[in-house]
mmCIF file of the N, C-alpha and C atoms, coordinates in Angstrom:
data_MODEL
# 
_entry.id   MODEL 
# 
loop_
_atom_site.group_PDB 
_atom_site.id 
_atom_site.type_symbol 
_atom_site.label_atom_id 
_atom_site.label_alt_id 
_atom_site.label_comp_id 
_atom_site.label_asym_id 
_atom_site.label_entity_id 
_atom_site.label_seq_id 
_atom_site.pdbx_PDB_ins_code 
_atom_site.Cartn_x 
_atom_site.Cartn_y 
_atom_site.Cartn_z 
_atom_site.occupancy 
_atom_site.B_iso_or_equiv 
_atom_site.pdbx_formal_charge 
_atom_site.auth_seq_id 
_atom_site.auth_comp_id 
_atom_site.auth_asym_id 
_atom_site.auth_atom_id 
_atom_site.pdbx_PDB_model_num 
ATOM 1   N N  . UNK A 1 1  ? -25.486 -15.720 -29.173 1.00 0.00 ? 1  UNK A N  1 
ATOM 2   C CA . UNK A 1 1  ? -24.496 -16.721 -29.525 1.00 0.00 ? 1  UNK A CA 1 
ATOM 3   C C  . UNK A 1 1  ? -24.769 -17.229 -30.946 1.00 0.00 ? 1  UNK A C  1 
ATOM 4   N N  . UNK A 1 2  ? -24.089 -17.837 -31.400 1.00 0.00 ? 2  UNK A N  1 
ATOM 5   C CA . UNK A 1 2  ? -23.998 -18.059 -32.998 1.00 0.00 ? 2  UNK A CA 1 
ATOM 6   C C  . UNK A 1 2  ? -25.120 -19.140 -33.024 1.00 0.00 ? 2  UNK A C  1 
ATOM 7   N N  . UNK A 1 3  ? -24.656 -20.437 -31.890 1.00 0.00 ? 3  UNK A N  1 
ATOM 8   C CA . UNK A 1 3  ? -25.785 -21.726 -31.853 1.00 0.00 ? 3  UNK A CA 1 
ATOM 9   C C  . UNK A 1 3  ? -27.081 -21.073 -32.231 1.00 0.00 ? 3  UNK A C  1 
ATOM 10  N N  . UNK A 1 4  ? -27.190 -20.105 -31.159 1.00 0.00 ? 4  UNK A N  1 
ATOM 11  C CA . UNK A 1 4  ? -28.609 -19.641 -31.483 1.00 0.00 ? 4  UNK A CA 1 
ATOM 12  C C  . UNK A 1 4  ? -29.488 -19.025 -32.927 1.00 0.00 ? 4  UNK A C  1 
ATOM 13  N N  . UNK A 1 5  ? -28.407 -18.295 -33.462 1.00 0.00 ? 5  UNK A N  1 
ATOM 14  C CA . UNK A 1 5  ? -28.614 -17.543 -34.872 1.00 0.00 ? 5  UNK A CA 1 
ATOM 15  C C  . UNK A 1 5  ? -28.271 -19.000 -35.675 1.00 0.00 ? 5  UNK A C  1 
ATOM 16  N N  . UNK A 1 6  ? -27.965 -19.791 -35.382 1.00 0.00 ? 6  UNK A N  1 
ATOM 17  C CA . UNK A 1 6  ? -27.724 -21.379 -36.542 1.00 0.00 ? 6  UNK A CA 1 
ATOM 18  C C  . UNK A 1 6  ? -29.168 -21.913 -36.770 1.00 0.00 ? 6  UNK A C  1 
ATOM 19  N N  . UNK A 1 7  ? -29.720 -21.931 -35.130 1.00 0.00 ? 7  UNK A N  1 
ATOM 20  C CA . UNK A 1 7  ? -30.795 -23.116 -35.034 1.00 0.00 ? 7  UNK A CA 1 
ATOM 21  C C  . UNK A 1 7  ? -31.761 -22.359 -35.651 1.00 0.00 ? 7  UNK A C  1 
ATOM 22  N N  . UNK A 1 8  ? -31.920 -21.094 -35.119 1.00 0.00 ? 8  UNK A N  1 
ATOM 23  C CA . UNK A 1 8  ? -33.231 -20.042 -35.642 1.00 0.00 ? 8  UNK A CA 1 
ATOM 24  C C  . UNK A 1 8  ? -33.538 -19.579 -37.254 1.00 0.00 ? 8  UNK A C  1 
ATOM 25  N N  . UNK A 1 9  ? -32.479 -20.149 -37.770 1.00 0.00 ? 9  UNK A N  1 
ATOM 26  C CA . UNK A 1 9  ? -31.688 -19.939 -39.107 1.00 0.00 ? 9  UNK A CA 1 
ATOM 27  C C  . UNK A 1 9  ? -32.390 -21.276 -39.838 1.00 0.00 ? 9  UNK A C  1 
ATOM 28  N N  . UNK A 1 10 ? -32.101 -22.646 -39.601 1.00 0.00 ? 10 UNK A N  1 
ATOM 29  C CA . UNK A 1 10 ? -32.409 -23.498 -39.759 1.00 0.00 ? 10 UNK A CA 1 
ATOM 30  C C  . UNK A 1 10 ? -34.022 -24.164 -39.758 1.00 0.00 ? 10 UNK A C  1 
ATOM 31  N N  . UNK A 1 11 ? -34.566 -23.612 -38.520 1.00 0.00 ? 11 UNK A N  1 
ATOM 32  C CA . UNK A 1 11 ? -36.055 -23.826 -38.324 1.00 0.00 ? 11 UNK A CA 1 
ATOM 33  C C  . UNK A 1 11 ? -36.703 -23.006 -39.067 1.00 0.00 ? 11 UNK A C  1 
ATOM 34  N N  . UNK A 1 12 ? -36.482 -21.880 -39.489 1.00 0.00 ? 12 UNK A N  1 
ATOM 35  C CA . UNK A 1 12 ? -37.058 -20.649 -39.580 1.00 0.00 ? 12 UNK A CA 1 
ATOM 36  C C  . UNK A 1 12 ? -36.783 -21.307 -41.650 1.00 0.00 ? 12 UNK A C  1 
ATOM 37  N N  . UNK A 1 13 ? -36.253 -21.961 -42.185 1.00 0.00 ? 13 UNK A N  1 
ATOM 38  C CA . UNK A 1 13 ? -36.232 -22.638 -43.101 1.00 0.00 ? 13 UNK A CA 1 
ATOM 39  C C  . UNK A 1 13 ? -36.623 -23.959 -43.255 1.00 0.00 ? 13 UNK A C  1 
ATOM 40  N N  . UNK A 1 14 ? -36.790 -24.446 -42.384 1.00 0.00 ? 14 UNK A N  1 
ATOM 41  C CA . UNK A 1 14 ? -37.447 -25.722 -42.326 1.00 0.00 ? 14 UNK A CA 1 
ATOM 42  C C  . UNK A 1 14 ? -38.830 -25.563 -42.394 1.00 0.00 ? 14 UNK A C  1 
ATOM 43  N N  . UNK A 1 15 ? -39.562 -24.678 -42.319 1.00 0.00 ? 15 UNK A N  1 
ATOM 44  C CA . UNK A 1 15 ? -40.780 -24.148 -41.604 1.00 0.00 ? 15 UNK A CA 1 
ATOM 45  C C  . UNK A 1 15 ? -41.145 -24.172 -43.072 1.00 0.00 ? 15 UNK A C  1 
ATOM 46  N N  . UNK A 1 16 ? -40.408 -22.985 -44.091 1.00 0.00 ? 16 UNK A N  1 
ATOM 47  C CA . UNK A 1 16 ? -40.790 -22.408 -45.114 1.00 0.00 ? 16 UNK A CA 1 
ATOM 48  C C  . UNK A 1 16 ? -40.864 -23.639 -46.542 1.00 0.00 ? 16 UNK A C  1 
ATOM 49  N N  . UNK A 1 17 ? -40.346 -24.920 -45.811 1.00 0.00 ? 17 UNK A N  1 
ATOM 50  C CA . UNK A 1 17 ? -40.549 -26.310 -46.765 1.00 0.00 ? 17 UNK A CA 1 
ATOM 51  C C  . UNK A 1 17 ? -42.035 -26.722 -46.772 1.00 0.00 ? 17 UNK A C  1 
ATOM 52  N N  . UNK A 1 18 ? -42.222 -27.392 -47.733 1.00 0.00 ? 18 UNK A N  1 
ATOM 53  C CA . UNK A 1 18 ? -43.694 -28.370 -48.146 1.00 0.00 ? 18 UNK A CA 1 
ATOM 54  C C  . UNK A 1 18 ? -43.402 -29.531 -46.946 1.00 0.00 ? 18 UNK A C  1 
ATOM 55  N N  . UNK A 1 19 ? -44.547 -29.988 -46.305 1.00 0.00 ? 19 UNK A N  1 
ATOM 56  C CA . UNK A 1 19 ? -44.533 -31.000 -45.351 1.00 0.00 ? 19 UNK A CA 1 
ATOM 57  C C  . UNK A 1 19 ? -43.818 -32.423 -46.270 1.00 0.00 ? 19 UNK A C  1 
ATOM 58  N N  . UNK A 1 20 ? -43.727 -32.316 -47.463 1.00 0.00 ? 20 UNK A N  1 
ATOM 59  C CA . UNK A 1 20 ? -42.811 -33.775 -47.895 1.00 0.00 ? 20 UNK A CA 1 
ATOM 60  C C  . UNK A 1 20 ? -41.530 -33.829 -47.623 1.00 0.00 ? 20 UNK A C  1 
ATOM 61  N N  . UNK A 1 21 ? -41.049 -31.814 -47.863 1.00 0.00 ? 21 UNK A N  1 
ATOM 62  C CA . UNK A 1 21 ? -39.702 -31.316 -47.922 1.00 0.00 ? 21 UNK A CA 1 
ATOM 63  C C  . UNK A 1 21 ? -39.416 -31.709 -46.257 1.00 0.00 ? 21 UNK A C  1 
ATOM 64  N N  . UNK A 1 22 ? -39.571 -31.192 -45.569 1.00 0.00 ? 22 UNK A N  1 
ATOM 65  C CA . UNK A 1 22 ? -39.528 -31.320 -44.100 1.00 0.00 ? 22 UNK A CA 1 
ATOM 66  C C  . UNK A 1 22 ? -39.202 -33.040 -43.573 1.00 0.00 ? 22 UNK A C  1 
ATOM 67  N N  . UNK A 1 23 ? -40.203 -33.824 -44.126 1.00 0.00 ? 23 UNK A N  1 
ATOM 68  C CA . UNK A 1 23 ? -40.322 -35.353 -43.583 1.00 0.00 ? 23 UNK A CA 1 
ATOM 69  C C  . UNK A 1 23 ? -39.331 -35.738 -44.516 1.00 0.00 ? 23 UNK A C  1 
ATOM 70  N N  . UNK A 1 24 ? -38.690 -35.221 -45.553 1.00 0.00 ? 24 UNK A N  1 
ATOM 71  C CA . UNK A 1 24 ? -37.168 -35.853 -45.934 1.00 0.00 ? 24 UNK A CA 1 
ATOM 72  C C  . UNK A 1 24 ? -36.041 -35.366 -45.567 1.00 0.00 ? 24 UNK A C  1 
ATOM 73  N N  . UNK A 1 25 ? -36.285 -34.068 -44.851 1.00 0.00 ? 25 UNK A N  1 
ATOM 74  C CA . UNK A 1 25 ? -34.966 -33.364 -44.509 1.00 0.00 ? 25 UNK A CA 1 
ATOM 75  C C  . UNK A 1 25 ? -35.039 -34.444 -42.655 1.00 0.00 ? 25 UNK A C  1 
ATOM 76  N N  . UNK A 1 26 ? -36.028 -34.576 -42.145 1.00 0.00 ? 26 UNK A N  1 
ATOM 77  C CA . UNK A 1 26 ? -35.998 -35.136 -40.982 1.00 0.00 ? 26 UNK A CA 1 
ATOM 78  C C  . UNK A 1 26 ? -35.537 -36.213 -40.497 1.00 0.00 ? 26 UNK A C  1 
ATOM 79  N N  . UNK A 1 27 ? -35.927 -37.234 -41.759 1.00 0.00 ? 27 UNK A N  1 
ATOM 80  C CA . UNK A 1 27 ? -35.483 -38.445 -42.080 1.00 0.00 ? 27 UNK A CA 1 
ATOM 81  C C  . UNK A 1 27 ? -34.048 -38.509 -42.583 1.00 0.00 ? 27 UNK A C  1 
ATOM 82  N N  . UNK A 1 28 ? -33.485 -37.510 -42.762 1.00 0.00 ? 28 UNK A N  1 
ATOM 83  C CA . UNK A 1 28 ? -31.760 -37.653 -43.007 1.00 0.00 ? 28 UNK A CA 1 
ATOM 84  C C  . UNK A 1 28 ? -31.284 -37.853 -41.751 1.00 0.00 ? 28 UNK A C  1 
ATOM 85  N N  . UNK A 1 29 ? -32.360 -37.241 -40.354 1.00 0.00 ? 29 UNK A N  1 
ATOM 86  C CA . UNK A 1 29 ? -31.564 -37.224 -38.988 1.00 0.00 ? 29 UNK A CA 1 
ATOM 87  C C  . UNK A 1 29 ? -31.972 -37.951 -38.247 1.00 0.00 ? 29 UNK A C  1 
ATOM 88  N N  . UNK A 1 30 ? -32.561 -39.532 -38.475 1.00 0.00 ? 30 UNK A N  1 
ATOM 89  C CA . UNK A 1 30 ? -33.109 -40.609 -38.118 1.00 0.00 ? 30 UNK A CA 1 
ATOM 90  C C  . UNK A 1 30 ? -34.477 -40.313 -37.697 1.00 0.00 ? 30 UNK A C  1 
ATOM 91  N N  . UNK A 1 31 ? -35.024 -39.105 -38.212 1.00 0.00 ? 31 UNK A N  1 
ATOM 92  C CA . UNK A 1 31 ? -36.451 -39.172 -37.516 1.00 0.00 ? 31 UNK A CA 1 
ATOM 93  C C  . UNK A 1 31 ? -37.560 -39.960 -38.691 1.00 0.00 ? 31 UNK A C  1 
ATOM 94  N N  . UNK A 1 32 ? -38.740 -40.718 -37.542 1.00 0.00 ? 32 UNK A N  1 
ATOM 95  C CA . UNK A 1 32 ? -38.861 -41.439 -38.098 1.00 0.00 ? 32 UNK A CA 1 
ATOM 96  C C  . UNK A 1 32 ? -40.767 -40.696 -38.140 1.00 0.00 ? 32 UNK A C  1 
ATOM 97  N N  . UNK A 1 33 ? -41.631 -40.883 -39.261 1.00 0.00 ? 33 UNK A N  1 
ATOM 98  C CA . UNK A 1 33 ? -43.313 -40.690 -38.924 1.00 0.00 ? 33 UNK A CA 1 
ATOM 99  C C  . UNK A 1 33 ? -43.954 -41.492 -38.443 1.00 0.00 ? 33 UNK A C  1 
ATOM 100 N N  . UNK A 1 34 ? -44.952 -41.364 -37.297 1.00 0.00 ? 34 UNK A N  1 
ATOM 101 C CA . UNK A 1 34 ? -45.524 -42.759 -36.787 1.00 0.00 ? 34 UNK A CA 1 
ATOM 102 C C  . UNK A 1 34 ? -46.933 -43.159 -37.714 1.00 0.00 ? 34 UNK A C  1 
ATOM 103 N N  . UNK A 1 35 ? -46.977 -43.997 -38.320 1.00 0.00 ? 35 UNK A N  1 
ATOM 104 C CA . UNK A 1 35 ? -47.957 -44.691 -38.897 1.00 0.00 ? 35 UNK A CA 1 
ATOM 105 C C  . UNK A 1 35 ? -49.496 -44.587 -38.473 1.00 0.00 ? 35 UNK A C  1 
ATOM 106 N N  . UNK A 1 36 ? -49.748 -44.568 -37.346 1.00 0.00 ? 36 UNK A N  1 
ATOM 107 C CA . UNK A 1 36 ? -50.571 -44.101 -36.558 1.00 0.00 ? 36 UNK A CA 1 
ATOM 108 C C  . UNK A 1 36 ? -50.699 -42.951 -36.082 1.00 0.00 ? 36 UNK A C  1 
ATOM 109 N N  . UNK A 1 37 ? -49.898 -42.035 -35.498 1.00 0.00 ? 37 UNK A N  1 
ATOM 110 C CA . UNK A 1 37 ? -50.242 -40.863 -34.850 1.00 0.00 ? 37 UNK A CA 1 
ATOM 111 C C  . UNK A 1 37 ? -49.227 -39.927 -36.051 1.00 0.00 ? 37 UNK A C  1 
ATOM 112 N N  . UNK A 1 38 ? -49.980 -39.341 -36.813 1.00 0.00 ? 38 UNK A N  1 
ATOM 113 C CA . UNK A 1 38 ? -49.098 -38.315 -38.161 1.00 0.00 ? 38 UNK A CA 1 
ATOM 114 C C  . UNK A 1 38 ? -48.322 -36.991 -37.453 1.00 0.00 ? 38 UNK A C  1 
ATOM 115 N N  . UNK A 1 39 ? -48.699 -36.744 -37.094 1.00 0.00 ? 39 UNK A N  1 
ATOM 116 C CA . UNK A 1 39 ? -48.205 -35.649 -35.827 1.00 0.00 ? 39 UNK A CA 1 
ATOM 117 C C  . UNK A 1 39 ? -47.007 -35.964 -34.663 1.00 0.00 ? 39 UNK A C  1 
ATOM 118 N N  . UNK A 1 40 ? -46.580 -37.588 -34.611 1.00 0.00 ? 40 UNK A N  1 
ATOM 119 C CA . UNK A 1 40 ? -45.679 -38.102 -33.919 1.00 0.00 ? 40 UNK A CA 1 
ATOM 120 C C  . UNK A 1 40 ? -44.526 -38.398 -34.514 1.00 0.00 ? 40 UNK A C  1 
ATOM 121 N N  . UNK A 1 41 ? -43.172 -37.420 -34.072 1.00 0.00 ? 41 UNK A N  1 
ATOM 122 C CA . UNK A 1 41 ? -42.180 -38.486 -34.978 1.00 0.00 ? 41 UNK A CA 1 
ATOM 123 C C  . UNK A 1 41 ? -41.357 -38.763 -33.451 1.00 0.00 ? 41 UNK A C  1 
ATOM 124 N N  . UNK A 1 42 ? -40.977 -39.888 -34.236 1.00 0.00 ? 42 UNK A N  1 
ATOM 125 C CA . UNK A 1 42 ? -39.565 -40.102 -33.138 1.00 0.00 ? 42 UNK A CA 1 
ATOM 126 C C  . UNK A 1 42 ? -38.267 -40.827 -33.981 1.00 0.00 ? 42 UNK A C  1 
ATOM 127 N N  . UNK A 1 43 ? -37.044 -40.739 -32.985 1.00 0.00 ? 43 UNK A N  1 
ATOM 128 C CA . UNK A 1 43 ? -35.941 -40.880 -33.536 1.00 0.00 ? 43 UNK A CA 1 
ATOM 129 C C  . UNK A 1 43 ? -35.335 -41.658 -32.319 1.00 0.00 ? 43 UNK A C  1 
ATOM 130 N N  . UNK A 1 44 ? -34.461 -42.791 -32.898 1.00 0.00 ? 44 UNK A N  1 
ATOM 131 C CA . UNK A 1 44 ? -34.162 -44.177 -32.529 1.00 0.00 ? 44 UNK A CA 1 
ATOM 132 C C  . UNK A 1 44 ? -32.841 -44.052 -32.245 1.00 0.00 ? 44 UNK A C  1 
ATOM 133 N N  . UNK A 1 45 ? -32.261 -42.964 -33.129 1.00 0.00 ? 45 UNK A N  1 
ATOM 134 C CA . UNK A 1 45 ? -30.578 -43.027 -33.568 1.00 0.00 ? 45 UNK A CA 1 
ATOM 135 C C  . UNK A 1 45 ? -30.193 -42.870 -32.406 1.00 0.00 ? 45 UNK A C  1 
ATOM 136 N N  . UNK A 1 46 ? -28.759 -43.610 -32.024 1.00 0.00 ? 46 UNK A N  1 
ATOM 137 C CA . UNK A 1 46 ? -27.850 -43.319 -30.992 1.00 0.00 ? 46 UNK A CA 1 
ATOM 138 C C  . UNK A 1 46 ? -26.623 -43.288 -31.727 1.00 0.00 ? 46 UNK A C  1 
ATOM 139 N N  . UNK A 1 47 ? -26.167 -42.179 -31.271 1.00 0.00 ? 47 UNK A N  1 
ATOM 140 C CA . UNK A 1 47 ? -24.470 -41.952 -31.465 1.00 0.00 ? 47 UNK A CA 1 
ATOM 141 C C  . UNK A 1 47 ? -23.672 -42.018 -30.526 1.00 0.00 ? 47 UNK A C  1 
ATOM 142 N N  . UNK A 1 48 ? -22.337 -42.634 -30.560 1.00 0.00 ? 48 UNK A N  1 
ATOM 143 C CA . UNK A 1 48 ? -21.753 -42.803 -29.296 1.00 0.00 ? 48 UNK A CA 1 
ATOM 144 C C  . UNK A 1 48 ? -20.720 -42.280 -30.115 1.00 0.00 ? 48 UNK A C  1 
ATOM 145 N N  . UNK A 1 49 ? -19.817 -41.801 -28.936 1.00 0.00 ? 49 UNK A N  1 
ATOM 146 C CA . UNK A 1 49 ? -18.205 -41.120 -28.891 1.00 0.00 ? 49 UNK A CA 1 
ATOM 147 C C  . UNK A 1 49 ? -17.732 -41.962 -30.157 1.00 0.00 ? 49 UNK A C  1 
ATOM 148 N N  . UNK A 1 50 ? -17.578 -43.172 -30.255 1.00 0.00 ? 50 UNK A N  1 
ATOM 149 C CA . UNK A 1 50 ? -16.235 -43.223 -31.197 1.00 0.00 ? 50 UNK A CA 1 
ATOM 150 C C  . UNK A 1 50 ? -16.852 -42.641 -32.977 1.00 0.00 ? 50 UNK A C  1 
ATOM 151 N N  . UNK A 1 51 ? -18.580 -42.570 -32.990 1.00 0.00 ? 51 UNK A N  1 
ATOM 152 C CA . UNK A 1 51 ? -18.937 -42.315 -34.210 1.00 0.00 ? 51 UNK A CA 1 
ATOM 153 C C  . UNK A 1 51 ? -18.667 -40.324 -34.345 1.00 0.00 ? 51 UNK A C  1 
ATOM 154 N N  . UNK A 1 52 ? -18.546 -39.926 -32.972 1.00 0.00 ? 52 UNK A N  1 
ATOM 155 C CA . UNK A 1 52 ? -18.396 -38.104 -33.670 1.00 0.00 ? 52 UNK A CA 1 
ATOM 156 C C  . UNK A 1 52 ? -16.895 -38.288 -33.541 1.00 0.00 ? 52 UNK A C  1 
ATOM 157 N N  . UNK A 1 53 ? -16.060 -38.974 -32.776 1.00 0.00 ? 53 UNK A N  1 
ATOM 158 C CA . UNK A 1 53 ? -14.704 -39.153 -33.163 1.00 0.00 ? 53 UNK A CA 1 
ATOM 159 C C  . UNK A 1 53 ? -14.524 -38.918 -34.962 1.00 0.00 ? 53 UNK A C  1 
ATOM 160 N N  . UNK A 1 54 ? -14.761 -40.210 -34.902 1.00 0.00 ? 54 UNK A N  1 
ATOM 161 C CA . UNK A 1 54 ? -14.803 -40.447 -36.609 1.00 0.00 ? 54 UNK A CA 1 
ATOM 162 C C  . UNK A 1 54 ? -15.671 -39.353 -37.517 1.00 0.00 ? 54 UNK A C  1 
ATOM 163 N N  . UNK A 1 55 ? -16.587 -38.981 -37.143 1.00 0.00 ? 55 UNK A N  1 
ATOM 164 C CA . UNK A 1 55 ? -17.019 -38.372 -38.276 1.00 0.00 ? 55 UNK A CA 1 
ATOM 165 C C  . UNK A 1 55 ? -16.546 -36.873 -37.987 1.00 0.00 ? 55 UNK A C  1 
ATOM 166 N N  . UNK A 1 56 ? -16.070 -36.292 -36.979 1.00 0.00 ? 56 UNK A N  1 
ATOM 167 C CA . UNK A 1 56 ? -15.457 -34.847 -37.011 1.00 0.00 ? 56 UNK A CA 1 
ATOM 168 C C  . UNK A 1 56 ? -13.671 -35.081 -36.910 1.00 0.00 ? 56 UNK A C  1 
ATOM 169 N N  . UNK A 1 57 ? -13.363 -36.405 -37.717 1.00 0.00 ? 57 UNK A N  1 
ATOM 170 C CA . UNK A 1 57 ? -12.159 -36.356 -38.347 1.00 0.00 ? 57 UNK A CA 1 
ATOM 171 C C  . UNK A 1 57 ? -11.198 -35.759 -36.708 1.00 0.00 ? 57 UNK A C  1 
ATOM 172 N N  . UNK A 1 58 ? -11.347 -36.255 -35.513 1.00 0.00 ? 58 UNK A N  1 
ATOM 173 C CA . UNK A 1 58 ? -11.192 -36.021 -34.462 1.00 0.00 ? 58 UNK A CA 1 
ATOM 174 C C  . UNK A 1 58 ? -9.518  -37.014 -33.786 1.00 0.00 ? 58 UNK A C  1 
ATOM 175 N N  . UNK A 1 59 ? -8.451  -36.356 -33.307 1.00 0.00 ? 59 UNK A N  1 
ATOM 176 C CA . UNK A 1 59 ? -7.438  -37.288 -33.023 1.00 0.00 ? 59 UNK A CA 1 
ATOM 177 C C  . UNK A 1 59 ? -8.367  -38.987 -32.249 1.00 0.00 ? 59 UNK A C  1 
ATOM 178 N N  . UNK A 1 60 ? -7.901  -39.816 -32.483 1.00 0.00 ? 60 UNK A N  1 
ATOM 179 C CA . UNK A 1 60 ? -8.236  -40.737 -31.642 1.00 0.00 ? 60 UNK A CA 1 
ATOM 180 C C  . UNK A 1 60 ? -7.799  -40.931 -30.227 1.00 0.00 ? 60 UNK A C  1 
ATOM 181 N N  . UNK A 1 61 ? -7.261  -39.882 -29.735 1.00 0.00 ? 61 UNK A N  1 
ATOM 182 C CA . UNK A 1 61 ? -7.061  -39.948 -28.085 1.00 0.00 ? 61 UNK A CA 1 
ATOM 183 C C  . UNK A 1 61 ? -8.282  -38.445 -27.824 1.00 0.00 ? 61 UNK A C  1 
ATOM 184 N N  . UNK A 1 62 ? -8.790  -38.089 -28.411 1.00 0.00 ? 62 UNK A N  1 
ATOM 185 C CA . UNK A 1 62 ? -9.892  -37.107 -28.398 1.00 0.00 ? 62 UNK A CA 1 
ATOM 186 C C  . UNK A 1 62 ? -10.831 -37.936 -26.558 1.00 0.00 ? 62 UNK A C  1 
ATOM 187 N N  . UNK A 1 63 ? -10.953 -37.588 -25.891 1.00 0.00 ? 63 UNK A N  1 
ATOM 188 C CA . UNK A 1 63 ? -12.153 -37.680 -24.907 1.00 0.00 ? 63 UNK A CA 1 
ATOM 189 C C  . UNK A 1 63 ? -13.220 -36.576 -24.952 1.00 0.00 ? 63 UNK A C  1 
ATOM 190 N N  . UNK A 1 64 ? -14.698 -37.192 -24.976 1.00 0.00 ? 64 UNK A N  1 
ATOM 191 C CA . UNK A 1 64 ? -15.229 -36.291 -24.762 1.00 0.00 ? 64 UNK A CA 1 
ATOM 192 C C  . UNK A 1 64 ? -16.424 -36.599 -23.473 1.00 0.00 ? 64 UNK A C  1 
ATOM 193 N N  . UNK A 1 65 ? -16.542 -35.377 -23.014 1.00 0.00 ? 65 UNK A N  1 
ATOM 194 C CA . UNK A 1 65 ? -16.706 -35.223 -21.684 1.00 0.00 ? 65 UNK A CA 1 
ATOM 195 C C  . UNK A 1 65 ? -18.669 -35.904 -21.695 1.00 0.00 ? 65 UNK A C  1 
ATOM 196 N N  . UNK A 1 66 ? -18.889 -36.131 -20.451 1.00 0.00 ? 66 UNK A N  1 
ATOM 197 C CA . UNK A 1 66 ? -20.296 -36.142 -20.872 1.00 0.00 ? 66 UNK A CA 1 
ATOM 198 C C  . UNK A 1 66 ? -21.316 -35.223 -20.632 1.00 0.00 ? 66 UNK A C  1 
ATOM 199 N N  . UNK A 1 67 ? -22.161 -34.977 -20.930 1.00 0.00 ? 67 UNK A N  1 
ATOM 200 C CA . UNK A 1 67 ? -23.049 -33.415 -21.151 1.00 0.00 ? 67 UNK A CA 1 
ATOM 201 C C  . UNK A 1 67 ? -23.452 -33.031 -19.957 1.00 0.00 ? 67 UNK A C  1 
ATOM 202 N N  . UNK A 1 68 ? -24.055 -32.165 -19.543 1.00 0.00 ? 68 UNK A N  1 
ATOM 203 C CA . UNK A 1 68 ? -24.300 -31.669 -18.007 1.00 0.00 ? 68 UNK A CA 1 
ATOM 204 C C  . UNK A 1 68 ? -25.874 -32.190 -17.513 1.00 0.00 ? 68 UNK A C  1 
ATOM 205 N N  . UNK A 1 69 ? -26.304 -32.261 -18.707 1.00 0.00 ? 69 UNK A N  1 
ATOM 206 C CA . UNK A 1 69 ? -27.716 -33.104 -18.415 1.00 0.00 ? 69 UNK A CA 1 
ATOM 207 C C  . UNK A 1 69 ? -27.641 -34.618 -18.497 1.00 0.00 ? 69 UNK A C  1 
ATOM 208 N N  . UNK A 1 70 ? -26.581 -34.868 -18.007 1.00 0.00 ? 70 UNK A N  1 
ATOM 209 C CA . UNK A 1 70 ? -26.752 -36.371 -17.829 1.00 0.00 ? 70 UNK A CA 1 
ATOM 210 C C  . UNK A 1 70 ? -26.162 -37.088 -19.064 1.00 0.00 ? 70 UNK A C  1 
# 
């Protein structure tokens, strides 16, 4: 599937960055470094429906379903 050749595409370049390159490309996607544990990131961000509405320029009667994992 394409997802797959995207993500493998993507990591497989992320990889080939300097660890500064990486912790700024990460930090564009709310991930955050833990101060304490350097090896820990986490990410806070929540997106809800009306923000991928809006940002994929989406009709506003758009529903979207909720994911199969819950």
């Amino acid at each position: 599937m394409l997802i797959e050749d995207v993500i493998t595409d993507y990591f497989d370049n992320l990889l080939r960055l300097s660890e500064s390159e990486i912790i700024g490309e990460l930090s564009q996607y709310g991930w955050k470094r833990s101060k304490i544990l350097r090896k820990k990131f986490t990410n806070t961000t929540s997106i809800d429906s009306k923000e991928i509405i809006r940002d994929f320029n989406l009709p506003s009667e758009t529903v979207i379903s909720p994911s199969p994992d819950g």
